[in-house]
N, CA, C and O atoms as a DFTB+ gen file, in Angstrom:
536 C
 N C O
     1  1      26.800      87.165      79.283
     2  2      25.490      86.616      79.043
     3  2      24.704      86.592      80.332
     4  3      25.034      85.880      81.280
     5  1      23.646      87.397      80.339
     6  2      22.874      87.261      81.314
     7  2      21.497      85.918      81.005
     8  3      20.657      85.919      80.105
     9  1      21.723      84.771      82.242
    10  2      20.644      84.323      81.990
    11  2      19.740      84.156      82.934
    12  3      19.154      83.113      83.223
    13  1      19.622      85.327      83.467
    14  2      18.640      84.880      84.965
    15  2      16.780      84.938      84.386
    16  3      16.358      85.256      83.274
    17  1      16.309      84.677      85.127
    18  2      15.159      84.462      85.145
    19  2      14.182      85.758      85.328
    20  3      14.216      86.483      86.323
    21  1      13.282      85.944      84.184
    22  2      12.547      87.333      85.062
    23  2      11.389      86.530      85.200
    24  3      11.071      85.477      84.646
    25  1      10.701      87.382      86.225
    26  2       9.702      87.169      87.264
    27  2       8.305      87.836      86.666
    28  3       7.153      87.402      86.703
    29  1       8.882      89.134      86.062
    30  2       7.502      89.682      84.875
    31  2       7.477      89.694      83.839
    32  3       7.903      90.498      83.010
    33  1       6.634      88.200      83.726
    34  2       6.285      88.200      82.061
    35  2       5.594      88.328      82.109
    36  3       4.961      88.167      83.152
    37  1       5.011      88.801      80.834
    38  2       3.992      89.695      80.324
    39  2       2.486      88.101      80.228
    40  3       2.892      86.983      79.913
    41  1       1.004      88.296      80.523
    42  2       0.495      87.082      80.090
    43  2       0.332      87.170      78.531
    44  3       0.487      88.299      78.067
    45  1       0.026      86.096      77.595
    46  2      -0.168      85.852      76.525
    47  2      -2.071      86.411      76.295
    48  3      -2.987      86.251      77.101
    49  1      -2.115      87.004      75.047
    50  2      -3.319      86.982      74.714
    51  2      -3.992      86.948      73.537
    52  3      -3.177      87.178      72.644
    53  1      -5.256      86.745      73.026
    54  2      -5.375      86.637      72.077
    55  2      -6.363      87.652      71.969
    56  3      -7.280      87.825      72.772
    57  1      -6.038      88.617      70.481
    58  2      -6.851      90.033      70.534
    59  2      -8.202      88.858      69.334
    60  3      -8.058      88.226      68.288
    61  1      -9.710      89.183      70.537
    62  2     -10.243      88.752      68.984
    63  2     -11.518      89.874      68.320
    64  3     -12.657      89.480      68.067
    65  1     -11.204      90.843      68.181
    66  2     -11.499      91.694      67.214
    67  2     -11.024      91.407      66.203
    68  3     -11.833      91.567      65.290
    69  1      -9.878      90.971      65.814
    70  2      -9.455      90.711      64.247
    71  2     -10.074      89.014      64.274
    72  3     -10.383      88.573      63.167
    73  1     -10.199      88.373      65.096
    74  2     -11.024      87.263      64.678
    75  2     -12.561      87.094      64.302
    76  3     -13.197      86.253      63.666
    77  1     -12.896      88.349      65.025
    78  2     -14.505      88.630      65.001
    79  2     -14.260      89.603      63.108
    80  3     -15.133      89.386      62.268
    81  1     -13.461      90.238      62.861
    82  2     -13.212      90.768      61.659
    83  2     -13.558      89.388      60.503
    84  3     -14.663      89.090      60.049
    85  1     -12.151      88.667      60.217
    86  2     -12.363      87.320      59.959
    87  2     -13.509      86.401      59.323
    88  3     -13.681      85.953      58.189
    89  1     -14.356      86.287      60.746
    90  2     -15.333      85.712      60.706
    91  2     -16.537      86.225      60.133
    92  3     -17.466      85.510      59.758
    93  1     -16.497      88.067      60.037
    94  2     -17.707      88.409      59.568
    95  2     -17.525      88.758      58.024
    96  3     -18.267      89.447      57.323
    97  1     -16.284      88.069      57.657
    98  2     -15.954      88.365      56.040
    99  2     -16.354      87.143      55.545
   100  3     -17.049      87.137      54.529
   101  1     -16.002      85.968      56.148
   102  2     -16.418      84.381      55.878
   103  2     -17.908      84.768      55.486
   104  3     -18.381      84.980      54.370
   105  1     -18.399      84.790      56.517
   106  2     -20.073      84.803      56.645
   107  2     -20.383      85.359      55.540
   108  3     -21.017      84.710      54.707
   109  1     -19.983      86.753      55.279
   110  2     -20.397      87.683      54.123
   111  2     -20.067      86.873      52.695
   112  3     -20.791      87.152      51.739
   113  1     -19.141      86.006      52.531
   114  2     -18.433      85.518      51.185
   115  2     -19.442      84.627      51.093
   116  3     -20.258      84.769      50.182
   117  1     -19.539      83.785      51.818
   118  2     -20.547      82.399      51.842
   119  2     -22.180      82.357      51.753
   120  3     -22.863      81.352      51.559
   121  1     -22.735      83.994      51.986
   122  2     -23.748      84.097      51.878
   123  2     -24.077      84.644      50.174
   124  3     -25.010      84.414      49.403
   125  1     -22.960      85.367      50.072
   126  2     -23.192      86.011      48.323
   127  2     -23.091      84.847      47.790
   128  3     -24.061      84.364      47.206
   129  1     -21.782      84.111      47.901
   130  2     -21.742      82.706      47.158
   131  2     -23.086      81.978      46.930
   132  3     -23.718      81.796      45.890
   133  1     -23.366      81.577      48.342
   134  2     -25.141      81.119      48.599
   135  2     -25.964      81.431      47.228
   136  3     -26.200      80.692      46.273
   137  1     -26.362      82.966      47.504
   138  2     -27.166      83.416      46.436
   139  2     -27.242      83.648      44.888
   140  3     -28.181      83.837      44.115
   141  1     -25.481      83.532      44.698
   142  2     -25.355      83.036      43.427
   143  2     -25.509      81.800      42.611
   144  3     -25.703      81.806      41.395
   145  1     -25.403      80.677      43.404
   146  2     -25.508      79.220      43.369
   147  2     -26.873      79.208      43.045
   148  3     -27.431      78.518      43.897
   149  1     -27.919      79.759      41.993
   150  2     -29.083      79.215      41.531
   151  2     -29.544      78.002      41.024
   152  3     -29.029      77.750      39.934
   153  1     -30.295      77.197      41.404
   154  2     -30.557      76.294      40.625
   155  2     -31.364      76.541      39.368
   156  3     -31.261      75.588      38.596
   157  1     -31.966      77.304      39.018
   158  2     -32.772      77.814      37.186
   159  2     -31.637      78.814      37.301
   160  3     -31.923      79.892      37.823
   161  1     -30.093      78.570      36.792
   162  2     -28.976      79.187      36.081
   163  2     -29.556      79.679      35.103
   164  3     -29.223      80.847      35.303
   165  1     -30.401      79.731      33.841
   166  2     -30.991      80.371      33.190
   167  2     -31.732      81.201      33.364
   168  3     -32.675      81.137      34.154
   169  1     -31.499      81.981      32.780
   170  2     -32.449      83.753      33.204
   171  2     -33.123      84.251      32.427
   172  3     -32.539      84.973      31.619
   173  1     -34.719      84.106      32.288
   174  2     -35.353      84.362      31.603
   175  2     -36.690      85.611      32.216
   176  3     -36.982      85.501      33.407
   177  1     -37.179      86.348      31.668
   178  2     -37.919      87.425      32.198
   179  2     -39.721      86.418      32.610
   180  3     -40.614      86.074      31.836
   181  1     -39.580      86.238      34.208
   182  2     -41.419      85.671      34.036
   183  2     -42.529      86.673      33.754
   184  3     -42.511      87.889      33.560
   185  1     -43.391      85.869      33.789
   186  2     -44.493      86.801      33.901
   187  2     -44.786      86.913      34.517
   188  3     -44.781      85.828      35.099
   189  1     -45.385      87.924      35.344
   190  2     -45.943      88.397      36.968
   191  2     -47.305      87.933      37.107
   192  3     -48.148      88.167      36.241
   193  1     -47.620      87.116      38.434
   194  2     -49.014      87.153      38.527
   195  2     -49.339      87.073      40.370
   196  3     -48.690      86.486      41.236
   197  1     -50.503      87.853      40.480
   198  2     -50.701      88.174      41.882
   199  2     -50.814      86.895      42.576
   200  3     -50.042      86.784      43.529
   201  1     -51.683      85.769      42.311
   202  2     -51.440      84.414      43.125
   203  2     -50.057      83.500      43.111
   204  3     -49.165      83.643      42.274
   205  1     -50.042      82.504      44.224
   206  2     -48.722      81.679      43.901
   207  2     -49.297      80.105      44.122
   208  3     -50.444      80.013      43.684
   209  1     -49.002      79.383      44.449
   210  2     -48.845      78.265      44.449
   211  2     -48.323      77.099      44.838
   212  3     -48.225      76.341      43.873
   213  1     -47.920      76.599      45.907
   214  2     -45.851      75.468      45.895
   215  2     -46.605      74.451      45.237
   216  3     -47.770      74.066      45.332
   217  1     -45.640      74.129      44.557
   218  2     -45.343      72.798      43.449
   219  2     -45.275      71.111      44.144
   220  3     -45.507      70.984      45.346
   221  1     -45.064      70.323      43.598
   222  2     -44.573      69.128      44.531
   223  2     -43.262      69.356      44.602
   224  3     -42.607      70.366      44.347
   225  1     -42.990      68.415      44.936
   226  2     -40.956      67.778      45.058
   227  2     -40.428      67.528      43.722
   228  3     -39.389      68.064      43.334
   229  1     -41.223      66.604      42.899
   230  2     -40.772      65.996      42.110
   231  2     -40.570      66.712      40.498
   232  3     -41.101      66.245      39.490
   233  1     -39.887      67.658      40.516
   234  2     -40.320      68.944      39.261
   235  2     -39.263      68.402      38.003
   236  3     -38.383      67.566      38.207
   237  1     -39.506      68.997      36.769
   238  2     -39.034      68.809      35.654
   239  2     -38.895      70.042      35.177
   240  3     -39.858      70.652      34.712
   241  1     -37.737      70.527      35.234
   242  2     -37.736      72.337      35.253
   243  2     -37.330      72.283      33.318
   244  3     -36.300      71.763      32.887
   245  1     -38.194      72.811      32.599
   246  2     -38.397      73.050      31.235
   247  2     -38.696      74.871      30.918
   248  3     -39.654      75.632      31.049
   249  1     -37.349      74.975      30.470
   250  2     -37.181      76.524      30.421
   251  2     -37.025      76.700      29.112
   252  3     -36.322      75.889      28.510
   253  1     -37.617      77.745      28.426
   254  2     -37.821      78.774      27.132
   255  2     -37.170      80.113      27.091
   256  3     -37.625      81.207      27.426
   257  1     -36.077      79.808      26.638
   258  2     -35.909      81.499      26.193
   259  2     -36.271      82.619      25.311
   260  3     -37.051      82.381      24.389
   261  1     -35.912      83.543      25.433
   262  2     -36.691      84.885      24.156
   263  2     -35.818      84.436      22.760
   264  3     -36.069      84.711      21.587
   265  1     -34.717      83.653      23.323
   266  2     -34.493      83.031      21.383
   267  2     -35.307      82.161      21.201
   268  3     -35.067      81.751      20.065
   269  1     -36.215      81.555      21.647
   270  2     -36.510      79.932      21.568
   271  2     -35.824      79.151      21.686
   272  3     -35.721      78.364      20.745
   273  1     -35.175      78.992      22.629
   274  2     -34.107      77.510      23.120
   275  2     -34.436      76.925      24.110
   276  3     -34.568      77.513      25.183
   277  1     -34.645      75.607      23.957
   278  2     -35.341      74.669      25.071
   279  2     -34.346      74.488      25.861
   280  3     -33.231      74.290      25.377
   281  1     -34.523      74.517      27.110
   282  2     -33.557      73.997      28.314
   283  2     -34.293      72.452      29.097
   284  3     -35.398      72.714      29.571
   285  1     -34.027      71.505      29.222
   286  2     -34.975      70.721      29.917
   287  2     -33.772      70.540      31.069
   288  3     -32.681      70.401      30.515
   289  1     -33.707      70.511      32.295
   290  2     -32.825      70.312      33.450
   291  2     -31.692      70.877      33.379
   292  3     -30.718      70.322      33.887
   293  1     -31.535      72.483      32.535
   294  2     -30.520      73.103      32.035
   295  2     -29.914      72.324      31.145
   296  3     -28.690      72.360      31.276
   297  1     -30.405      71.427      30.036
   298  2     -29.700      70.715      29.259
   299  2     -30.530      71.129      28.147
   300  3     -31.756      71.181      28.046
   301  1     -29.298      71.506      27.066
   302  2     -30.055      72.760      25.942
   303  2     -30.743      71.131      25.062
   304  3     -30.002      70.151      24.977
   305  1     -32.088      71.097      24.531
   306  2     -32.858      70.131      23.692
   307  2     -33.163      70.825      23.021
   308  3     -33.280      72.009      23.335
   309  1     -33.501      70.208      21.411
   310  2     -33.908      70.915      20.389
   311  2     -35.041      70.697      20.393
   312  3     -35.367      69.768      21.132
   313  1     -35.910      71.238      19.795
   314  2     -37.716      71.637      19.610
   315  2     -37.903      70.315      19.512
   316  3     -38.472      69.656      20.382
   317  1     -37.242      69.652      18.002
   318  2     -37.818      68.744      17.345
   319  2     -37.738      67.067      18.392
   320  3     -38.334      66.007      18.197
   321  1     -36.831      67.428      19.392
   322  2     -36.397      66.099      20.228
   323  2     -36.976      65.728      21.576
   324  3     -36.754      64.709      22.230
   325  1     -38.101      67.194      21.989
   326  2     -38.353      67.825      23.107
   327  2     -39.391      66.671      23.704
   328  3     -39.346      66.435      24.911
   329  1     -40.002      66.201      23.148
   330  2     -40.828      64.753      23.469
   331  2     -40.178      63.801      23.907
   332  3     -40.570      63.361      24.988
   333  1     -39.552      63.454      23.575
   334  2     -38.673      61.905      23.493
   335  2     -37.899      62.312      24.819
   336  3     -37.659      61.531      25.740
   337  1     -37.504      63.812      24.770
   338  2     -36.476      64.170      26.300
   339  2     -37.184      64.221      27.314
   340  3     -36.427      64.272      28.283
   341  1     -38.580      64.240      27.731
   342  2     -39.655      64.338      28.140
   343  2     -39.824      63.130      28.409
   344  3     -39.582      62.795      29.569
   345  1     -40.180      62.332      27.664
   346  2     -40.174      61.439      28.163
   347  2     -39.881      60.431      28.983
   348  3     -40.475      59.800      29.857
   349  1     -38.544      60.428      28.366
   350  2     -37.486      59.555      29.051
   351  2     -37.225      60.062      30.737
   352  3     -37.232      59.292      31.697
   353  1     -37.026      61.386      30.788
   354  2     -36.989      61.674      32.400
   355  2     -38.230      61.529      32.747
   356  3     -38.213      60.735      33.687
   357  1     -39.325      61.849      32.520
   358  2     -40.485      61.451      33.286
   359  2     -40.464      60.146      33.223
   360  3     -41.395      59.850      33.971
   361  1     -39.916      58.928      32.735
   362  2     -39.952      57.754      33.059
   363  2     -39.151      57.073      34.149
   364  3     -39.361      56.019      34.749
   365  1     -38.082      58.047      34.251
   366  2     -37.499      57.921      35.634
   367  2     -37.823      58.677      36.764
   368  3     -37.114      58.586      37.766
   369  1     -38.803      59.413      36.738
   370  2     -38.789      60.803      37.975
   371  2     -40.226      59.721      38.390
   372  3     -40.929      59.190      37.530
   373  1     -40.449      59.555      40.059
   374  2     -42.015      59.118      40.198
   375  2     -42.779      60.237      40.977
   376  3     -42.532      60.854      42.014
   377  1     -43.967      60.261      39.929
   378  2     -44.979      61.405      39.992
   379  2     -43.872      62.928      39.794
   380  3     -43.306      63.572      40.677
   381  1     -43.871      63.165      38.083
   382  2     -43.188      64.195      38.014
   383  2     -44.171      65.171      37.724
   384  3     -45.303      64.914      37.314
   385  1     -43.549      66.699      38.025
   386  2     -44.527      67.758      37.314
   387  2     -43.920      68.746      36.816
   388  3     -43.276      69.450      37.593
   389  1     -43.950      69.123      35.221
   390  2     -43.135      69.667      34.875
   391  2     -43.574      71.263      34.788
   392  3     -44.540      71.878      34.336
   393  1     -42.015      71.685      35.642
   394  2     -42.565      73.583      35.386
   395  2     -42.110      74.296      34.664
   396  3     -41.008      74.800      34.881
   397  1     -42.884      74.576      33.493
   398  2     -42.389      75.442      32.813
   399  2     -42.022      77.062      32.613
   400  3     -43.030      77.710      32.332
   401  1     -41.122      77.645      32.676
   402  2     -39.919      78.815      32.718
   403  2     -40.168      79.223      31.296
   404  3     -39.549      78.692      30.374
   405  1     -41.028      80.122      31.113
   406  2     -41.242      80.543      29.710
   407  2     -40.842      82.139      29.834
   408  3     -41.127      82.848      30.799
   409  1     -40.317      82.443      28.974
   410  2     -39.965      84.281      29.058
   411  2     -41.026      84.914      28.279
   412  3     -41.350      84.519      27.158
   413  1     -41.542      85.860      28.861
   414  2     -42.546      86.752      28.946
   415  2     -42.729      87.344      27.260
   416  3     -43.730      87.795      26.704
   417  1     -41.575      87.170      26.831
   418  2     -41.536      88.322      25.288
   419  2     -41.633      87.032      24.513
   420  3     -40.763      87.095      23.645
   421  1     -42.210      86.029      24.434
   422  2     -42.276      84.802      23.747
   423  2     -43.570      84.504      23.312
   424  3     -44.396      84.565      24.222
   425  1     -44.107      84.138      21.984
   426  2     -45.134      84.312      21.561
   427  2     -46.344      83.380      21.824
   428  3     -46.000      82.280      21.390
   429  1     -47.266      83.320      22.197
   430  2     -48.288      81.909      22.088
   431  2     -48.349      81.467      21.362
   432  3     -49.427      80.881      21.463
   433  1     -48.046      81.291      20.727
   434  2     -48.042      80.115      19.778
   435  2     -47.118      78.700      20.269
   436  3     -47.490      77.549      20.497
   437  1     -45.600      79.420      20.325
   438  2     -44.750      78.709      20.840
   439  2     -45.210      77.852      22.185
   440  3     -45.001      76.639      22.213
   441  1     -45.694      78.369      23.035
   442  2     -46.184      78.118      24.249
   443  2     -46.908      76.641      24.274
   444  3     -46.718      75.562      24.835
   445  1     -48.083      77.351      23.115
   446  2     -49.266      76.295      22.834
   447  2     -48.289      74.872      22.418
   448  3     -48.571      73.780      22.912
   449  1     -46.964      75.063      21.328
   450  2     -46.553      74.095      21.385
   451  2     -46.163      72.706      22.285
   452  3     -46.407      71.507      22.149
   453  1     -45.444      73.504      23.252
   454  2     -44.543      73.144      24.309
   455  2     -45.964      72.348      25.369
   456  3     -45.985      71.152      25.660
   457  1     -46.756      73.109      25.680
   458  2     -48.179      72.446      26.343
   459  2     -48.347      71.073      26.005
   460  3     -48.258      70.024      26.643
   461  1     -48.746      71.513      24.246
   462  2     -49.226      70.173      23.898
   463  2     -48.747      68.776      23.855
   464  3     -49.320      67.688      23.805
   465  1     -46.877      69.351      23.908
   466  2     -46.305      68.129      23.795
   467  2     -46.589      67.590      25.377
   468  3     -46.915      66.427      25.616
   469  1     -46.398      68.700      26.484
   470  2     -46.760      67.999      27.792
   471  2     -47.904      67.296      28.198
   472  3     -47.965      66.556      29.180
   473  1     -48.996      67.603      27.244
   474  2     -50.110      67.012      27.274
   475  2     -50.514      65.784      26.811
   476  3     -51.428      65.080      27.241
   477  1     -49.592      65.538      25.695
   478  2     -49.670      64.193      24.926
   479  2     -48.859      63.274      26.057
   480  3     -49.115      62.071      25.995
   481  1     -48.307      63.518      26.656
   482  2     -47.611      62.973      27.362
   483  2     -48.364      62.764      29.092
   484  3     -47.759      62.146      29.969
   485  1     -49.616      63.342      29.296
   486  2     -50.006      63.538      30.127
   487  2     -49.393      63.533      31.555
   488  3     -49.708      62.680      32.384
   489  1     -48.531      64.495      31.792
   490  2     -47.949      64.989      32.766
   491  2     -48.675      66.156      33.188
   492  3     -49.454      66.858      32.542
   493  1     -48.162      66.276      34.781
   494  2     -48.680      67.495      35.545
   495  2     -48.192      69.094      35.276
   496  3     -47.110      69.250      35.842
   497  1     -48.490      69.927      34.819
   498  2     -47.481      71.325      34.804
   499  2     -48.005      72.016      35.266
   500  3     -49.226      72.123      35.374
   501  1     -46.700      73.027      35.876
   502  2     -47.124      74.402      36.562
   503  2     -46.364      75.133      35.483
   504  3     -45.514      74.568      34.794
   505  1     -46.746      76.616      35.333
   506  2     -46.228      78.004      34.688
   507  2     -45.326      78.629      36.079
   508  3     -45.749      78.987      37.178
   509  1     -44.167      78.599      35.625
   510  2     -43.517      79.462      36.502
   511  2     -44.037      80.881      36.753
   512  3     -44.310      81.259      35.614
   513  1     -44.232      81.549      37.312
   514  2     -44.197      82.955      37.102
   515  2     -43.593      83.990      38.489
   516  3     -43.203      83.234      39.379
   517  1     -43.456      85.188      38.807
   518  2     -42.749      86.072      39.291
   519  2     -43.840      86.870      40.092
   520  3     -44.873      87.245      39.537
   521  1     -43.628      87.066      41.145
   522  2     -44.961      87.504      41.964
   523  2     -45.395      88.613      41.822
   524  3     -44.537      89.146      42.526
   525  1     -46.080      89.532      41.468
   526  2     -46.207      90.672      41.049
   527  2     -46.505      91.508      42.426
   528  3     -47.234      91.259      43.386
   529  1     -45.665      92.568      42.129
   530  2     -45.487      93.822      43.796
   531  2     -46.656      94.656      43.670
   532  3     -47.326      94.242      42.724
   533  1     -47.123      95.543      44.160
   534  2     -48.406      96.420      44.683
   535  2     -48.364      97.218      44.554
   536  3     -49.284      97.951      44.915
């Protein structure tokens, strides 16, 4: 058994190319993640219009799909209940304004509905819409 001592050891190192590897896969995962994490999870086609607008803080996101299915805070409401659901959160939200997410292939009529109930209710609304390109 040899146990003497050597004199050249090698120094320790740390290669960080595979840490810089690593790190630029994190970044990459966490940013797709990011962009998947929508808050209007519902996907409905807007309508394009050349002006925009920002909203307040305090929004009431009321989405319409091309079936006609009410979403009020992604919580599916039926037509007939859509007041009363309206209500009740605008009685807790202070100074709400509700934006409505209507899909483009959806008829006016329907629309006119959904208005009026916001109107009887006299709340603030914006029309969502999709910025139209050039």
């Amino acid at each position: 058994m040899n146990f003497r001592r050597t004199k050249n050891r090698g120094h320790a190192a740390v290669e960080a190319a595979s840490l810089s590897d690593i790190l630029f896969f994190l970044l990459l995962f966490f940013l797709i993640v990011a962009t998947m994490a929508s808050p209007n999870a519902i996907k409905v086609l807007l309508p394009k219009a050349s002006t925009e607008e920002s909203i307040p803080r305090n929004i009431i996101n009321l989405t319409i799909t091309h079936e006609l299915e009410y979403y009020l805070e992604q919580q599916k409401v039926p037509a007939s209940s859509l007041e009363e659901a309206l209500r009740s959160i605008s009685a807790t939200t202070n100074s709400p304004t509700v934006v409505l997410r209507v899909d483009k292939n959806i008829q006016v009529n329907e629309l006119i509905k959904v208005v009026d109930v916001i109107n009887t209710l006299k709340l603030p609304m914006v029309v969502a819409t999709e910025k139209a390109t050039s």
